[in-house]
N, C-alpha and C positions, 0 to 999 in steps of 0.2 A: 081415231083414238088419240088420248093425249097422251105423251114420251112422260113416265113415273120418274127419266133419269135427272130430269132439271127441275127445280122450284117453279109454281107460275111465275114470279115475280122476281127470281134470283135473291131472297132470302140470305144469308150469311148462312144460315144453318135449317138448313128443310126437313130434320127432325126435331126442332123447337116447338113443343108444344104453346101455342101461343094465342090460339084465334076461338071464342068461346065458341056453342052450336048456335048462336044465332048470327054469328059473323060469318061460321061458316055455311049455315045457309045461304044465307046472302051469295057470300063469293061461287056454290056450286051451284043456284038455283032450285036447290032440293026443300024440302019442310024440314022442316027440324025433326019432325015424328019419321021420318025417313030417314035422314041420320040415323036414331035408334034403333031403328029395324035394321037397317044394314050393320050396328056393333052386335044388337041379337043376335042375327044370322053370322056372326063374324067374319065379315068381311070387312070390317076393317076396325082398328084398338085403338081410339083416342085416351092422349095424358088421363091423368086426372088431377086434381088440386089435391090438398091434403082433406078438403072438406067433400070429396066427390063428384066436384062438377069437371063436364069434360071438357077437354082443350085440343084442341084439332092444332094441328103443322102443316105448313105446306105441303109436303109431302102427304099427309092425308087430303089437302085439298082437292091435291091432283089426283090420287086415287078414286078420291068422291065425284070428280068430273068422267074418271074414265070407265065409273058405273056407273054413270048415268046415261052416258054417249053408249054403253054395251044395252040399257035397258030398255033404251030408247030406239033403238035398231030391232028391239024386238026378243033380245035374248034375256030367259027366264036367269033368275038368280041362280039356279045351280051351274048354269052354264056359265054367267059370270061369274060365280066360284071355282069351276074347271080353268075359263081362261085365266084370268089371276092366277090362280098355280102354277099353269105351264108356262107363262112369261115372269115369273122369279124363278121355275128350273132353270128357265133358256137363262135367267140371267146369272144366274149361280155358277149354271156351265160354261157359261163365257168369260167368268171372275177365273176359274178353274183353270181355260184351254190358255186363258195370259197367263196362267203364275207355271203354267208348265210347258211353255210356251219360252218363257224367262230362264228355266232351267236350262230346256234342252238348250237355248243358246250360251247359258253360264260352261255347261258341259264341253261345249262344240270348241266355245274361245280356250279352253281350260285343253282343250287335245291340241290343238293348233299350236298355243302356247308348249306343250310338251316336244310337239314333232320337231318347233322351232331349237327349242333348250339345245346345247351341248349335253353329249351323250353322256351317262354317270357313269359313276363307277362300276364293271362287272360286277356281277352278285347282288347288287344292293336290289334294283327292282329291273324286272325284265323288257327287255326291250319291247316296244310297242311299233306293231305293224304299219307302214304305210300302207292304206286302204286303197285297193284297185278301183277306178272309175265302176260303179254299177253294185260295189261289193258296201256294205253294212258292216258297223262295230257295235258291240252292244257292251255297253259298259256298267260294273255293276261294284257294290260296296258291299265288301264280305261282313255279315251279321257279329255284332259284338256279343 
């Protein structure tokens, strides 16, 4: 299967609609009338022009190669529609586990930075625990 995360060709921009259906035939091997069945079947949404002709991206190229590499191994279209789905979940979730990922560590510098700080003034905010080896803080922001 081919990687949807890089351009074939390293493109400047691999959602630039740019390559007509006969070009992208060409570059996936497929018929043209096979392009259209697969926008049918939606599995995959090329540009359009303002006049309605479709413009395929790299990004579509490489989708169009890695239905055909799934089709070609024998797996029916819906089954290439199942996997398509669950490698944009997997990838969605892995956009996800780094941006929370990037917190907890915003979090963690952001407590280290406190335990570091000189102590405030009594009253103003409470003193926060050094955490015993093995023991958890669960840190939370009271609702506005």
């Amino acid at each position: 299967m081919t990687s949807r995360k890089q351009p074939f060709f390293g493109a400047p921009d691999p959602d630039s609609a740019v390559f007509v259906i006969s070009v992208a035939a060409e570059l996936t091997g497929l018929h043209p009338q096979t392009l259209r069945t697969y926008e049918r079947l939606g599995l995959i949404t090329p540009g359009r022009t303002g006049g309605g002709g479709r413009r395929y991206s790299p990004r579509d190229i490489d989708l169009l190669r890695e239905i055909s590499e799934l089709t070609s191994a024998g797996i029916g279209i819906e089954g290439v529609r199942r996997i398509l789905e669950l490698e944009n979940r997997v990838t969605a979730l892995a956009a996800r586990n780094e941006e929370l990922q990037a917190e907890l560590e915003a979090t963690r510098e952001a407590l280290r930075q406190a335990y570091a700080a000189p102590p405030r003034t009594p009253g103003k905010l409470p003193a926060v625990p050094q955490p015993q080896p093995g023991q958890q803080i669960v840190v939370w922001r009271r609702g506005r």
